[in-house]
C-alpha positions in Angstrom: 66.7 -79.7 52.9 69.3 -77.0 52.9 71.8 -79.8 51.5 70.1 -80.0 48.8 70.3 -76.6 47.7 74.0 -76.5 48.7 74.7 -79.1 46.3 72.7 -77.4 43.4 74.7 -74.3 43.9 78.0 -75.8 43.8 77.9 -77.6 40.9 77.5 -74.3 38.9 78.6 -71.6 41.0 81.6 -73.0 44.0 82.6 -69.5 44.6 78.9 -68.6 46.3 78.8 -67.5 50.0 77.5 -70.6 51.3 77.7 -69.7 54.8 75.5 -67.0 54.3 73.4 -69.0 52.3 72.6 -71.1 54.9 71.9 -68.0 57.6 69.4 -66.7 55.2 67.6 -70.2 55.0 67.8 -70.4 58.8 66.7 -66.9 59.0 63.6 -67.3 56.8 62.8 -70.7 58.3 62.8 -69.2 62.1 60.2 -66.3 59.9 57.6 -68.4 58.8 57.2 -71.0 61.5 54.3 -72.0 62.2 52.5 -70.9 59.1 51.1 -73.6 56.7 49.8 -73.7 53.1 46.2 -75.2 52.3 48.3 -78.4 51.6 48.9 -78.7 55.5 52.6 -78.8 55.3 54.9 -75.9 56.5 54.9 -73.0 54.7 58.8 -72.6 54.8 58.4 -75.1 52.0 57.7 -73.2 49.2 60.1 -70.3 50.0 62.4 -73.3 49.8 61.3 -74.7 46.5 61.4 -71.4 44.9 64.9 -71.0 45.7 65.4 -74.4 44.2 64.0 -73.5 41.1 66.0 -70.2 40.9 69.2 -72.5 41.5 67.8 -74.6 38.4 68.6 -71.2 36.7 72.3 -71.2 37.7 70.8 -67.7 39.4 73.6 -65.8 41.7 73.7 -65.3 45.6 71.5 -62.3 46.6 68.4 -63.7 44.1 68.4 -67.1 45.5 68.3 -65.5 49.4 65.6 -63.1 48.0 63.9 -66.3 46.9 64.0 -67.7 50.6 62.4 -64.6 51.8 60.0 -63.3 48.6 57.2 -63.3 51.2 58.8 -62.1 54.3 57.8 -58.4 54.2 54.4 -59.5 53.6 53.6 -62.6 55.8 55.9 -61.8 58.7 56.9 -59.1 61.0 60.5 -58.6 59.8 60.8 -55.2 58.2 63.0 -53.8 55.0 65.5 -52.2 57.4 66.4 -56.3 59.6 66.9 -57.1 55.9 68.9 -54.4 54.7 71.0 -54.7 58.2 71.2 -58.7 58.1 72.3 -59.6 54.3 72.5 -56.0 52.7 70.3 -53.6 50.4 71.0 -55.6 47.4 69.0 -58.6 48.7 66.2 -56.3 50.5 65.5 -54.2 47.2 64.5 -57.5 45.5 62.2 -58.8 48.5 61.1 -55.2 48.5 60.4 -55.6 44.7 58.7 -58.8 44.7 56.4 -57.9 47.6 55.4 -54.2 45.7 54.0 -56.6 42.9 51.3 -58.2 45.2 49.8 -55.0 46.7 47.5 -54.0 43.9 44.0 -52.5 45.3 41.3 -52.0 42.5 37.7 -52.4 41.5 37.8 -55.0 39.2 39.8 -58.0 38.2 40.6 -56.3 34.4 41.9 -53.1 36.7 44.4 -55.4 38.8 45.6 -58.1 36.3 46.4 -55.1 34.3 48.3 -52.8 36.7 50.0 -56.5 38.2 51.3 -56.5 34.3 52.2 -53.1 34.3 54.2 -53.2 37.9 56.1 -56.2 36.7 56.9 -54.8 33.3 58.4 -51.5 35.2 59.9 -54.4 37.7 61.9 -55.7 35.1 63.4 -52.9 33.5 64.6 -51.8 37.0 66.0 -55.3 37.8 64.8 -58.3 35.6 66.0 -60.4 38.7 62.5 -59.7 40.7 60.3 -60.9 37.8 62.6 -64.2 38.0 61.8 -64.5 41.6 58.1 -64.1 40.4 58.2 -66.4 37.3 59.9 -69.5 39.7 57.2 -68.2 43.0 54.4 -68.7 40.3 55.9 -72.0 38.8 56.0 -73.8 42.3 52.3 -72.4 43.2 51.3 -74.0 39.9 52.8 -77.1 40.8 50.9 -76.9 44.2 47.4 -75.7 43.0 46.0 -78.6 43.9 45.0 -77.6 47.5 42.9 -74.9 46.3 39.3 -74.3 45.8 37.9 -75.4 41.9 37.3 -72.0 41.1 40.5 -70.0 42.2 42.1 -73.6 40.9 41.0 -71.9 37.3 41.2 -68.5 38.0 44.9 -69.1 38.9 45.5 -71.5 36.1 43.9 -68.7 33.5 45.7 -65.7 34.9 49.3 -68.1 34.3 48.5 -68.8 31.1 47.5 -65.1 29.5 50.3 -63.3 31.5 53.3 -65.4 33.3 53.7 -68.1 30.6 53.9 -65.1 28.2 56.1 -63.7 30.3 58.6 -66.8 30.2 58.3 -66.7 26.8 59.5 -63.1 26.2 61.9 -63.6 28.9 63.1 -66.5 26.7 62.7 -68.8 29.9 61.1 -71.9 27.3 61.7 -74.4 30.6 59.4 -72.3 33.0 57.2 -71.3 29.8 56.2 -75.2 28.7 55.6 -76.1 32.4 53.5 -73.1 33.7 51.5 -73.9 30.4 51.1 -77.8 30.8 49.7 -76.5 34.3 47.2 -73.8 33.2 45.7 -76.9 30.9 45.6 -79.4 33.5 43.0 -77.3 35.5 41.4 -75.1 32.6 40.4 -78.6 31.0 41.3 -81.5 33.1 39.3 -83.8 30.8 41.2 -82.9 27.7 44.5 -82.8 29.4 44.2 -85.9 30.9 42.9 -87.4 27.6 45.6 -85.9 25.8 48.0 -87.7 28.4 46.5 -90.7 27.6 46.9 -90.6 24.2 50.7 -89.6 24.0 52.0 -92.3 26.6 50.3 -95.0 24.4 52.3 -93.7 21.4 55.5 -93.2 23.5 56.8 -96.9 22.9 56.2 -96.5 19.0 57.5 -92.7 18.4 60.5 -93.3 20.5 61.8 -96.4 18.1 61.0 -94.0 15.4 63.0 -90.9 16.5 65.5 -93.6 17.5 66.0 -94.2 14.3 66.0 -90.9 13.3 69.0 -89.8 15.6 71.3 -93.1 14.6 71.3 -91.9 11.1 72.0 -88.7 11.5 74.8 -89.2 14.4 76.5 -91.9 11.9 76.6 -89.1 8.9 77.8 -86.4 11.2 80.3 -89.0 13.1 81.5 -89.0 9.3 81.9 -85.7 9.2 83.6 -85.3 12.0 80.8 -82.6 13.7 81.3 -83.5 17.3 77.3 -83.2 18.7 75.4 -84.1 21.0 71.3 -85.5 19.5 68.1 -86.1 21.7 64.3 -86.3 21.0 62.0 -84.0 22.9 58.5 -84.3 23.0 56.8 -81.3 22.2 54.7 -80.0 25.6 50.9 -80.8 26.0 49.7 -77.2 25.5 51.1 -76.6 22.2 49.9 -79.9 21.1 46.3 -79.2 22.6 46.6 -75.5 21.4 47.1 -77.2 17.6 44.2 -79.0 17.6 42.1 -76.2 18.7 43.8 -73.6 16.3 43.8 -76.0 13.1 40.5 -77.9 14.2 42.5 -81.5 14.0 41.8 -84.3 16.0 45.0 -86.1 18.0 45.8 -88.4 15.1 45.9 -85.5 12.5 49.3 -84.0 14.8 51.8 -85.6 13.3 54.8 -83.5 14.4 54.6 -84.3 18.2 58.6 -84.6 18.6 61.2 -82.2 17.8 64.5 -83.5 17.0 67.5 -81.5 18.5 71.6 -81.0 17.3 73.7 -79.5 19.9 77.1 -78.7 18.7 80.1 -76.3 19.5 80.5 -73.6 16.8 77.8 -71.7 14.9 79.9 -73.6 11.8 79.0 -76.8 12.9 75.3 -75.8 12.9 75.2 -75.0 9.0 76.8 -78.5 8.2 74.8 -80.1 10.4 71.6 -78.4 8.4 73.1 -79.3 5.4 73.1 -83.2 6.4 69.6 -83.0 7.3 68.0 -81.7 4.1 70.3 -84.3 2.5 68.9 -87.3 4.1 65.2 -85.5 4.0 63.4 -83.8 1.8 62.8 -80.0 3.7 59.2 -78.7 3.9 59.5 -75.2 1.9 58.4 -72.3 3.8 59.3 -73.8 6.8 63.1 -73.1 7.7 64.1 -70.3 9.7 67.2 -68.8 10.8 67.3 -67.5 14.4 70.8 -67.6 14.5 71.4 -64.7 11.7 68.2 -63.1 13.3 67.7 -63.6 17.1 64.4 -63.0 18.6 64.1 -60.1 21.1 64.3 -62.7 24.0 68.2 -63.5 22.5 66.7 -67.0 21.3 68.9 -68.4 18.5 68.7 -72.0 16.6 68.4 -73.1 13.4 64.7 -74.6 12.7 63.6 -76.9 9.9 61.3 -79.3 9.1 61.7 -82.3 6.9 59.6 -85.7 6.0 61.4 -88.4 7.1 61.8 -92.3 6.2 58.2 -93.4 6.6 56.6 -89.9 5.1 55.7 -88.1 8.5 56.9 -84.7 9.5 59.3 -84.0 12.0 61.0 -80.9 13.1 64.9 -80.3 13.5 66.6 -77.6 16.2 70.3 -76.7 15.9 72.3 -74.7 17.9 75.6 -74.5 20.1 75.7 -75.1 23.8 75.4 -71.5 24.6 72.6 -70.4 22.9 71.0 -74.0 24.7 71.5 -72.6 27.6 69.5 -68.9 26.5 66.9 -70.9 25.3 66.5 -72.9 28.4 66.9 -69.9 30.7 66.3 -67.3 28.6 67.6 -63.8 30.1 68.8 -65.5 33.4 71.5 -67.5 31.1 72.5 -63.9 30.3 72.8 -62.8 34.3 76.4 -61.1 35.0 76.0 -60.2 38.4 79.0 -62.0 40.0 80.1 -62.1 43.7 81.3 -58.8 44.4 80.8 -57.3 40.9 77.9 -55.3 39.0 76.2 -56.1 35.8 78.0 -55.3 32.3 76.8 -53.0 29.7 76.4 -55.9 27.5 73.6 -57.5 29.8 71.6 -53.5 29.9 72.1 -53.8 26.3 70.0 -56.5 25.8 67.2 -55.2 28.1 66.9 -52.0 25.7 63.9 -53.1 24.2 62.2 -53.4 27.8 63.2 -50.0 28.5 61.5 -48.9 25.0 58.3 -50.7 25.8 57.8 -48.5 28.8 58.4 -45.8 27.0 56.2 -46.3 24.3 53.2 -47.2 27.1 53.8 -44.6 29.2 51.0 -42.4 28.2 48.2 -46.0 28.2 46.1 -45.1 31.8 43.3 -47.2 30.7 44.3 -50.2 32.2 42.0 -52.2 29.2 44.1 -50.5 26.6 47.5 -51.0 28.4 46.7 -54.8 28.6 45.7 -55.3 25.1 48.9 -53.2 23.8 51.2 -54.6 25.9 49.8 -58.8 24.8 50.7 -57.6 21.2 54.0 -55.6 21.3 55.3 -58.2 24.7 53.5 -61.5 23.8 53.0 -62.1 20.4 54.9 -63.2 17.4 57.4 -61.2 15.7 57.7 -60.6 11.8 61.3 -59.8 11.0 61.6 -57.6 7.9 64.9 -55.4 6.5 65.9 -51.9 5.9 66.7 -51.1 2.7 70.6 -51.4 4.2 70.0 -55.0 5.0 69.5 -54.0 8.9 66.7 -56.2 10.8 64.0 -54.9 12.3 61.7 -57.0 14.1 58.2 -55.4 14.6 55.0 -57.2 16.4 53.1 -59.6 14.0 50.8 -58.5 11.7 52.7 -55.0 11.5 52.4 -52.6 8.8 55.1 -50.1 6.7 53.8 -47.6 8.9 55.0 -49.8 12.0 58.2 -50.0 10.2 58.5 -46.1 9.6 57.8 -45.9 13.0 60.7 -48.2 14.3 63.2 -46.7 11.9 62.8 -43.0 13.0 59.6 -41.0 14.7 60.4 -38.2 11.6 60.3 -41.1 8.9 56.8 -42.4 10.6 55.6 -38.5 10.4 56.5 -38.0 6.9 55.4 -40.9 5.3 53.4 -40.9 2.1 53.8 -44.3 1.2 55.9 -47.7 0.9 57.8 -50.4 -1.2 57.9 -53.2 -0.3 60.6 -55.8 -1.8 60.4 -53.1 -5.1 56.7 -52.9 -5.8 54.2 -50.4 -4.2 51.9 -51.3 -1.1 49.0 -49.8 0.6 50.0 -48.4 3.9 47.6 -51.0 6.0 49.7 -53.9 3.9 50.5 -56.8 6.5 54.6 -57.0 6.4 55.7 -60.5 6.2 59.1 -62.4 7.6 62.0 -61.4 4.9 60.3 -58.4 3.3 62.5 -55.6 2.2 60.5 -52.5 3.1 61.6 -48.8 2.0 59.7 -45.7 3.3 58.5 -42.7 0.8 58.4 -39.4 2.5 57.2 -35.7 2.2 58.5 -32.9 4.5 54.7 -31.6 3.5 52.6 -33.6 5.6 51.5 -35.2 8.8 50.4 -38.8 10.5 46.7 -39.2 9.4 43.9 -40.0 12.3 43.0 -43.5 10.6 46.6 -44.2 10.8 45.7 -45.6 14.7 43.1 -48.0 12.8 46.1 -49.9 10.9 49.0 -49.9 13.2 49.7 -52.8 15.4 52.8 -51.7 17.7 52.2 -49.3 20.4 55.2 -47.5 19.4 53.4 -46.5 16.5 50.6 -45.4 18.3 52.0 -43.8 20.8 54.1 -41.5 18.2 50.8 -40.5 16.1 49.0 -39.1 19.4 52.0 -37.0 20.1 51.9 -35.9 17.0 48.6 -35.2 17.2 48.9 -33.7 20.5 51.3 -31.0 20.0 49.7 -29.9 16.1 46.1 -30.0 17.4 45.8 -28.9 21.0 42.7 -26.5 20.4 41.3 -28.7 18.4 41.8 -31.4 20.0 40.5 -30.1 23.3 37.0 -28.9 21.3 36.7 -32.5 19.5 36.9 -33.7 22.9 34.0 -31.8 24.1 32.2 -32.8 21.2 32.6 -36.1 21.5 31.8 -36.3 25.2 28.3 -34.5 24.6 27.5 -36.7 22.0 28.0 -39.9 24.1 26.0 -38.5 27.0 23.2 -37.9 24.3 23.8 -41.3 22.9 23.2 -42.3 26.8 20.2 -41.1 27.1 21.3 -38.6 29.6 21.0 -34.4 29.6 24.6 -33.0 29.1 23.8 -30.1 31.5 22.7 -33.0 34.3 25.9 -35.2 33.3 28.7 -32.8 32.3 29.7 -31.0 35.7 33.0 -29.0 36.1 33.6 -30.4 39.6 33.2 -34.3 38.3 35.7 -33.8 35.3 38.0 -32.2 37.9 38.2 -35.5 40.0 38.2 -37.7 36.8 40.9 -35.6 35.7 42.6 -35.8 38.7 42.8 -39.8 39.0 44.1 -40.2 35.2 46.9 -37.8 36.3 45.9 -35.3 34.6 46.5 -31.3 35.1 43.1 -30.0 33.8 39.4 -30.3 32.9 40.6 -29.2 29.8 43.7 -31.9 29.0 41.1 -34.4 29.9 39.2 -33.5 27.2 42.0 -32.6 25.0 43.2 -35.8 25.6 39.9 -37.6 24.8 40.5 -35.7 21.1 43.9 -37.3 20.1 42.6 -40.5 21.8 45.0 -40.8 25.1 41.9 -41.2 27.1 39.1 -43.6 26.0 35.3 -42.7 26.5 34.6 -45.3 28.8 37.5 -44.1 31.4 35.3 -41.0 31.6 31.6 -42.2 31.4 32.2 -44.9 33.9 33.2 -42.4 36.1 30.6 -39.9 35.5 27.6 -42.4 35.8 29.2 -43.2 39.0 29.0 -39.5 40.0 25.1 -38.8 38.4 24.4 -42.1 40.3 25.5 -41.0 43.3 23.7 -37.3 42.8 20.5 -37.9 41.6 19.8 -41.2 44.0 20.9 -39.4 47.2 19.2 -36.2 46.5 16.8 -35.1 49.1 13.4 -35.7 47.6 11.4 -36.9 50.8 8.3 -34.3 50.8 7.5 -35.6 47.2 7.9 -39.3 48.8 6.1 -39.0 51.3 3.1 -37.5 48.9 4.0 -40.4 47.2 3.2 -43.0 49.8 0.8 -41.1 51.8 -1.4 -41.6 48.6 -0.9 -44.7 48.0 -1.0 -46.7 50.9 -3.9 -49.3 51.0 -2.3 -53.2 51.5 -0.2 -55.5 50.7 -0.7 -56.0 47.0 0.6 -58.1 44.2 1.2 -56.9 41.1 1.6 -58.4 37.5 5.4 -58.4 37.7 4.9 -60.8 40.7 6.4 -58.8 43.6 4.3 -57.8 46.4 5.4 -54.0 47.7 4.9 -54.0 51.2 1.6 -51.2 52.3 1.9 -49.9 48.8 -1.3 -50.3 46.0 -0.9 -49.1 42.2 2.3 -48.3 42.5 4.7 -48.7 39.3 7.1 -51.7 39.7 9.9 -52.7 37.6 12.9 -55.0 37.7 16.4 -53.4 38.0 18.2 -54.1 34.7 21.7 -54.2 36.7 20.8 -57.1 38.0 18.4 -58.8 37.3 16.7 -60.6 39.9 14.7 -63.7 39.9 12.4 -65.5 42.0 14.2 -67.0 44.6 16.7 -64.2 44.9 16.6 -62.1 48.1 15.3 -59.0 46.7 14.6 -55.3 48.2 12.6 -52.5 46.9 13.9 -48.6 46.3 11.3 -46.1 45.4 13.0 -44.0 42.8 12.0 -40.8 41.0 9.4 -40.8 39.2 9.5 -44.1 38.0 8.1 -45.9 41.1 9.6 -49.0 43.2 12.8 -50.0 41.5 13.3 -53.6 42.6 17.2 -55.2 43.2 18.9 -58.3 44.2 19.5 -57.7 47.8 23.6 -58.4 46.9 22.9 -56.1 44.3 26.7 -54.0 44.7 25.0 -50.7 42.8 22.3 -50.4 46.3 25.2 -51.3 48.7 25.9 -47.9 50.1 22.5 -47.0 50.1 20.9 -49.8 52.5 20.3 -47.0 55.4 18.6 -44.8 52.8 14.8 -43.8 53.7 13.5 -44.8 50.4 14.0 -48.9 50.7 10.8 -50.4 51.2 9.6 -54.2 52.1 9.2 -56.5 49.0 8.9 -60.1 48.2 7.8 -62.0 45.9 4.4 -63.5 44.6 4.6 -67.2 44.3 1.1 -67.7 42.9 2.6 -65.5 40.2 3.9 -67.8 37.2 6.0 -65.5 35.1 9.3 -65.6 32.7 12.1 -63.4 34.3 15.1 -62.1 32.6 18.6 -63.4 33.7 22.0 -63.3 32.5 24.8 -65.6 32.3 28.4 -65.8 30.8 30.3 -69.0 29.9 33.8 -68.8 29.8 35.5 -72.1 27.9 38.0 -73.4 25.5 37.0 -72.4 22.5 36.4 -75.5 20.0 34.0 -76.9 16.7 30.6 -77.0 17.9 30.7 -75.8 21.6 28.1 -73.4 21.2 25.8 -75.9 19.6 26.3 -78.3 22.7 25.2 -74.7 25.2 22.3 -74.2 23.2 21.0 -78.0 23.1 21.2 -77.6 27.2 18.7 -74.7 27.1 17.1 -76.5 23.9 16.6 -79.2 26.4 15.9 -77.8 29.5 12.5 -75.6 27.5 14.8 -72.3 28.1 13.9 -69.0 25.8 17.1 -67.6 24.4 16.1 -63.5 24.7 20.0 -62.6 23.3 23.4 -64.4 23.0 27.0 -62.8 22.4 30.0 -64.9 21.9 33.4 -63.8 21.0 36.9 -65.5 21.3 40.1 -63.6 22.7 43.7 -64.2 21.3 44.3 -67.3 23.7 41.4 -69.7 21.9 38.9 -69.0 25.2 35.7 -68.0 24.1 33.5 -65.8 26.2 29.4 -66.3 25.9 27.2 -63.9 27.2 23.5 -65.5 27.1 20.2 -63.5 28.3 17.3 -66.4 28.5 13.8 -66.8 30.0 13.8 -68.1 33.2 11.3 -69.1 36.0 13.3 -68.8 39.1 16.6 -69.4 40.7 16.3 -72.7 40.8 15.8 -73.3 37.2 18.5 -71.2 36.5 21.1 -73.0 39.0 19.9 -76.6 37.0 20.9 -75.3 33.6 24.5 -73.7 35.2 25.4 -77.2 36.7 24.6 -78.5 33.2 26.4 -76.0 31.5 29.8 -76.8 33.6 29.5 -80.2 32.6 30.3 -79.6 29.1 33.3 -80.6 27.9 36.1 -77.6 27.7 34.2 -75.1 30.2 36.0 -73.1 32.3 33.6 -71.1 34.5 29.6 -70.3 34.5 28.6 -67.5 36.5 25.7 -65.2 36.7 26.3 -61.5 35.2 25.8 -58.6 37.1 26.6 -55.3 35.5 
């Protein structure tokens, strides 16, 4: 294998250290024997096929041997320092990089994919090489998912698609991007992957003889005028063709643009003739030509893009660009890489990473790892709108933006001051949605502040980030006695007693894990709205939880069931409490349970036998507790029992109608049902339905799954 990979290196890079090249593929290959992946084949293999992707990327020396051993430190017993000693510090501070992104420990999934983003974003502006390692160690475990279970198969798939593909895509890495998001599709919906498959390879004969066409007309004008290029016709990925349909409810047939037609020539000159020619022979669509070479994306992607009608009336798109900026927008960033042999990076390539190094700046105050996920999808993986200074200077600001945003990016003193905004001349609210091309001019008053609703309307986290400073240097006192205000009225809003909920000692530890100095900046910073009200109530229902439940209250117990005791007896919620008669009963609303669950009772304050799912994770630390007492259920007892589900599936016309015909069907009460969609088209149902017992609700979860687009059905548990 190691010929291979020789070979690849050579043709773009003869001056590599090949001999120790092939002492770090020995080296790792001696590391990892006799490991396997779930495929059965040697687990050296995929160490080896990520270093074949990173040679793909014309990457240098020390990231294709950190390649060979990305999972070293963590699968092996060779150690930093064997690495450090064997093929120098360089090398071992990108395994070392690589490996700090997989050791994430916490609660819940949101917590980790969240912190995983936020290590790799801090990863990146240290040394962008690690997250390459990453994007090429995800691609080849895409290519190889396969092997794994159905349900990590779409946890994987999902995960690649709302963070790595985006990542590509902001790293301007378009190769990696379209194939990590073919993957995703192919296990998030094999059915409409496959289909859509199906349908493009029996239109391939046709479209190709069409494009054909296409690109002989066009290469005899530019032959003519003597524009030395180079044409080809590439098919537009399955994603963004699925992600069409779903977007602009269209079937298959309605897509008519499925190829892109591309001109790759030698000077930026020849890439304006060339446009030229091509809204000669066709007729341009308006509205849809952009120029990415005047104004490059962040990610340094630059092309010309139009689209025209062609000969027989159907819409095709035309790129145009020089070899270089090809090669950007095959590889992105890594196209960009000057780490040579023996050399360090220029200021050139750290001047293209400055906007990384703002990003981190503006998110360094986000510790809710909810809110630092959602800002960083919208100022890292969205759109840009590209709007000018007054001066004609581009500034490129997260889609949907408003002049506020743009004060912001201009200056934190303009963003501070401003009273209001022009935009190309005429007046515009300050919640106006900036548009590609707008000219946008800031009015200003040395007399006033940022207002509060201000954090309603901005979309950049720049922007945000700037008001609550603002706010938290003007307003400290008040700020810390809004927080206390608000706090109290949650609890209230709870249903709890502030002086049973509110303790100095909790707030402390809270405190303490957001990194914070003081009971007080917690709540000053719950005034200006760096820490969100869930961060703390989570936490202090955790700690009242904990209190209340394991307080010592045995004497009054004991009373309790000393008076009570008679026989087994079953009540009208159908559960039998061991030895106990007229005793309250009622069903834990955390969990749920149903009959044909495993089920336990807890005899609770006041409010009798509480009864739980066994599994049940909010009675897990308190199965050695006195208070648990023998229950089962009833089964001459024929009741309805509450229980809770959540769908998670491409969204798509008419979905919900097909969920609700199963339960339609199956004689199912609907008791509630929330759906929402999130920014990548999968919608998320919550549904809370009548149900006999487990096994009824297992039937209509395997019928669920069945429909066309799910992703995952699972039981909730909150």
């Amino acid at each position: 294998m190691i010929e291979n990979l020789i070979l690849k290196i050579e043709q773009y890079n003869p001056q590599a250290d090949m001999k120790q090249i092939i002492k770090a593929y020995n080296f790792a290959e001696t590391a990892h024997e006799g490991q396997l992946r779930n495929s059965g084949e040697r687990y050296f293999v995929h160490p080896f096929n990520v270093a074949m992707i990173l040679a793909d990327m014309n990457m240098d020396t020390p990231t294709i041997i950190a390649g060979l051993f990305h999972d070293i430190l963590e699968d092996t017993n060779i150690t930093y320092e064997t690495i450090v000693s064997e093929f120098g510090e360089e090398v071992a501070n990108l395994v070392d990089g690589v490996t700090k992104l997989r050791k994430l420990n916490y609660k819940t999934k949101q917590e980790n994919q969240a912190e995983n983003l936020r290590k790799m974003v801090m990863a990146m502006a240290k040394d962008i090489r690690v997250i390459i390692i990453k994007l090429a160690d995800r691609l080849h475990n895409m290519r190889t998912l396969e092997y794994m279970s159905d349900e990590k198969k779409k946890e994987k798939a999902l995960e690649t698609l709302e963070i790595y593909a985006p990542l590509a895509h902001r790293l301007g890495i378009s190769k990696i991007k379209w194939e990590l998001e073919d993957l995703s599709l192919r296990y998030l919906d094999p059915e409409g992957y496959y289909d859509l498959v199906d349908k493009v390879s029996k239109q391939r004969k046709e479209r190709e003889a069409y494009i054909q066409d296409i690109i002989t007309t066009l290469q005899k004008k530019l032959d003519e005028m003597d524009i030395h290029c180079e044409i080809s016709g590439r098919p537009k990925n399955f994603y963004s063709i699925y992600r069409k349909m779903v977007y602009q409810n269209k079937s298959f047939e309605q897509i008519f643009d499925l190829t892109a037609i591309r001109v790759i020539v030698d000077s930026v000159k020849d890439c304006y003739g060339v446009l030229g020619m091509v809204h000669t022979l066709w007729k341009p669509i308006p509205g849809r030509f952009k120029d990415y070479i005047a104004m490059p994306k962040p990610n340094m992607y630059q092309s010309l893009h139009t689209t025209v009608i062609g000969p027989k009336g159907e819409i095709f798109e035309v790129q145009i660009r020089t070899w270089e900026m090809h090669r950007t927008a095959e590889y992105g960033i890594a196209a960009h890489w000057k780490y040579k042999e023996g050399t360090t990076k220029s200021d050139n390539f750290d001047d293209k990473l400055t906007w990384l190094r703002q990003l981190l700046e503006w998110q360094k105050d986000l510790k809710d790892p909810k809110e630092f996920m959602e800002s960083l999808k919208i100022d890292f993986f969205t759109d840009e709108v590209f709007v000018f200074t007054p001066k004609g200077d581009v500034i490129d600001l997260p889609n949907g933006s408003t002049p506020v945003d743009f004060a912001y990016r201009v200056h934190t003193d303009v963003g501070n001051s401003c009273v209001g905004a022009k935009v190309d001349g005429r007046i515009v609210p300050l919640d106006y949605k900036l548009k590609n091309g707008n000219i946008v001019s800031i009015i200003t008053s040395n007399n006033t502040g940022p207002s509060r609703d201000w954090l309603k309307i901005v979309k950049s986290s720049q922007a945000k980030s700037k008001i609550r400073q603002w706010f938290k240097k003007e307003e400290k006192d008040l700020n810390l006695n809004r927080g206390k205000e608000i706090l109290e009225r949650e609890v209230k809003r709870q249903g709890y007693k502030p002086a049973d909920m509110i303790k100095e000692d909790w707030l402390k530890s809270i405190a303490s894990k957001l990194s914070l100095s003081s009971t007080d900046a917690l709540y000053a910073g719950l005034g200006y709205g760096s820490v969100t009200l869930s961060q703390i109530m989570t936490k202090l229902k955790e700690f009242y939880k904990k209190y209340y439940i394991n307080k010592d209250e045995k004497d009054n117990i004991g009373k309790n069931i000393g008076s009570t005791v008679k026989k087994d007896h079953p009540l009208a919620q159908g559960v039998i409490v061991k030895g106990l008669d007229n005793i309250k009963v009622r069903f834990s609303r955390c969990c749920n349970p149903v009959p044909g669950d495993e089920i336990v009772g807890y005899i609770t304050r006041g409010r009798g036998v509480s009864v739980h799912r066994a599994d049940c994770p909010n009675i897990k630390e308190l199965r050695k507790d006195e208070r648990f007492i023998e229950v089962e259920w009833d089964t001459q007892k024929k009741a309805s029992y509450k229980a809770e589900i959540q769908i998670k599936a491409s969204d798509r016309t008419g979905f919900l109608a097909e969920v609700t015909q199963k339960m339609t069907d199956s004689n199912l009460t609907v008791i509630s049902l929330n759906a929402r969609t999130n920014k990548e088209k999968v919608a998320l149902i919550n549904i809370t339905l009548g149900i006999k017992d487990i096994v009824e609700l297992r039937d209509l979860m395997k019928k669920i799954k069945k429909i066309k687009g799910v992703i995952d059905v699972y039981r909730v548990t909150s």
